[in-house]
N, C-alpha and C positions, 0 to 999 in steps of 0.2 A: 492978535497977541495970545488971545486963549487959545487958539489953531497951535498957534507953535509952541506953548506951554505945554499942550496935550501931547503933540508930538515927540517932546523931548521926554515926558515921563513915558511914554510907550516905550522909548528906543530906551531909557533905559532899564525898562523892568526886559527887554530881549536881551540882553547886555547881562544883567545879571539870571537872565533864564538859562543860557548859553554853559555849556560846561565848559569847567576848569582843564584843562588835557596837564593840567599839574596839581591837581588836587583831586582823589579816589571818590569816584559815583558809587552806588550803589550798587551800578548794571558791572562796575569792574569787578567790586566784591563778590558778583553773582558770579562772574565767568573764573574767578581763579577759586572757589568753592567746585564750580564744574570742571575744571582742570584737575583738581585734587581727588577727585574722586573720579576720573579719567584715570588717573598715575594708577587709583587704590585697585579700579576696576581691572588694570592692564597686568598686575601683583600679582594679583587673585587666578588672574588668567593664565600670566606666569604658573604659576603653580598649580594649578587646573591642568595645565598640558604636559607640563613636565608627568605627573601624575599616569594620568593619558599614556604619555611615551611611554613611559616605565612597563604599562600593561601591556603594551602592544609588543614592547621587545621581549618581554616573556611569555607572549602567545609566539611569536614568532620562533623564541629560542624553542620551544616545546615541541614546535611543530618538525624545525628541522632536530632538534636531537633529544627524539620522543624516552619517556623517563623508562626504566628497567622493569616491566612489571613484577610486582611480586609474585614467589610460588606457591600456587595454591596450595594450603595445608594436602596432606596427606589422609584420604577417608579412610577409615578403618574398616574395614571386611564386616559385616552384620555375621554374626555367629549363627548360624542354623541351628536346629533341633539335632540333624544331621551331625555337623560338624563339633557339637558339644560332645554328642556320645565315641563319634572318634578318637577324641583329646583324653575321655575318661577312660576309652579301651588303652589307648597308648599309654597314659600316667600307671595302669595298673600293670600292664607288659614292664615295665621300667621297675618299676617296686617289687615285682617279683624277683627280677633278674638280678637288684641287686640285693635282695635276701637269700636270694640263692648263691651270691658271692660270698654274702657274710657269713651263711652259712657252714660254705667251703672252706674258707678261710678261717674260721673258728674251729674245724674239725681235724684243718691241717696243723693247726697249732697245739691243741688240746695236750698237755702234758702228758709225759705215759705215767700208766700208773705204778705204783712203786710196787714193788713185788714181795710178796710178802714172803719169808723164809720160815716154813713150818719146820719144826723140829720132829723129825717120830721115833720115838722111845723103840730099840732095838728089842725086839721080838726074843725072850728069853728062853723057847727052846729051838734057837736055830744059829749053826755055829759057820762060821764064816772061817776062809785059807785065806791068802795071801800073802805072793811072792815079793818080797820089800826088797832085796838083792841075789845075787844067781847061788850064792853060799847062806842066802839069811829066807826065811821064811817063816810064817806066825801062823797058827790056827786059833778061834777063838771066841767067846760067848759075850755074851752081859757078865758072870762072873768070873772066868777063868779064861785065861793067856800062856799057849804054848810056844814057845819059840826055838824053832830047829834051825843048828848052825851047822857045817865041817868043822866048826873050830869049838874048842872048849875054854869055858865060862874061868879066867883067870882071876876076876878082884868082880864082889859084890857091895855096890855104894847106895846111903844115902844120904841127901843133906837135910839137916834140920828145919823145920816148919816149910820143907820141900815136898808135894806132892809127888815126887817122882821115884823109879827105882835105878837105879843105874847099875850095867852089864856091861865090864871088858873080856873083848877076847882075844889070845894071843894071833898075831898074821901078819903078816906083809902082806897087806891089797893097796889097790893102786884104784881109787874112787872118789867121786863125790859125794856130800853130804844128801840123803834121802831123809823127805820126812813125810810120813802118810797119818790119815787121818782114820779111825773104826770106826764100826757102828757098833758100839760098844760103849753102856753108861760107866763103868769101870775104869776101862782102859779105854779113852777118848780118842788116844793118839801117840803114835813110836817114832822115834829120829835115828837113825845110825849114822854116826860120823867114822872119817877116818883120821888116824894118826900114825901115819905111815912112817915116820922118823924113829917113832917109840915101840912100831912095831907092836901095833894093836890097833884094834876098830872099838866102838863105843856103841850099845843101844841103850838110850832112855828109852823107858816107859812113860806117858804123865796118868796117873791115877788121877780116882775121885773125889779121895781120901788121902789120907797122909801112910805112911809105907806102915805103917803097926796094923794095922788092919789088911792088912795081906800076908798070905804065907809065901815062900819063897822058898823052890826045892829042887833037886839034881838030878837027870838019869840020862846016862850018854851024853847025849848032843842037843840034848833038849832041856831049856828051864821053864817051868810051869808057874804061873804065880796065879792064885786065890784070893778070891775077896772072902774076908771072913765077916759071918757071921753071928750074932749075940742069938745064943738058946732059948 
């Protein structure tokens, strides 16, 4: 009786040793802890290789379409002792030539100078001719004026606060207006006109004074006019 008391508590402490295949051991929770971390390991790997490839297609792209190199900067030539003093022969060639332009060109420009008009006081003993038309002629000083015509002196004029003396002579000529200039501080300057309609010609005298202060006088063909003088 105790044999089989004994035996039935053994069978069932096996009975209850025995797993549940419907109720979670321990050794399952170990193996699906190892599964999860299989998945996490295989993740990791996942992306481990992926990583990987990515390097290997860009060694490979390099390899067959290798990159541009860049161009090496360009060195600069080292300047010699030599080469400085040629640069400062040349700069100064250059700086000459072009002061020798500005030069040029400053001297082709250069304004003229203005000219200056000296006056020279007529020499008062030396008497001067000239032929003013082929019938009119004057001879004449600093103070006296002779004037020889073919024609005779018909009307002597002068106008008031007028420098001048005025001489008609009778003629039919057929002429242009002449006007010259003396050396003569007196008598400066004569005009003879014509007035061929009225049948006469005309000479001014212009004096340097007003006509009271000359004399005015007759012989032949000739009128002589005088600067007068205070005693």
């Amino acid at each position: 009786m105790k044999t089989l008391l004994t035996l039935l508590l053994l069978l069932q402490v096996a009975l209850f040793a025995r797993e549940n295949p419907f109720q979670p051991t321990t050794a399952y929770e170990e193996e699906a802890a190892r599964m999860v971390e299989l998945n996490e390991m295989d993740e990791d790997y996942a992306i481990e290789y992926q990583r990987e490839q990515s390097y290997i297609n860009d060694v490979y792209e390099k390899m067959n379409n290798p990159a541009v190199e860049e161009k090496p900067k360009e060195v600069k030539p080292v300047l010699t002792e030599e080469k400085v003093k040629k640069l400062i022969e040349k700069a100064k060639k250059e700086t000459e030539n072009k002061t020798k332009e500005i030069v040029k060109k400053a001297v082709e420009e250069k304004p003229k100078e203005i000219e200056q008009v000296v006056y020279v006081k007529p020499r008062l003993d030396v008497s001067y001719e000239k032929e003013i038309l082929p019938f009119v002629k004057v001879e004449y000083d600093n103070d006296k004026i002779d004037i020889y015509s073919d024609y005779k002196v018909s009307k002597k004029l002068t106008l008031p606060g007028k420098k001048k003396i005025i001489l008609d002579y009778t003629a039919k000529k057929n002429f242009y207006t002449v006007r010259e200039d003396l050396e003569s501080t007196n008598f400066p300057k004569i005009a003879v006109g014509n007035h061929k309609k009225d049948n006469y010609f005309r000479i001014v005298i212009e004096l340097a004074q007003l006509p009271e202060n000359y004399e005015v006088s007759y012989n032949d063909n000739k009128v002589t006019i005088v600067k007068l003088y205070d005693n």
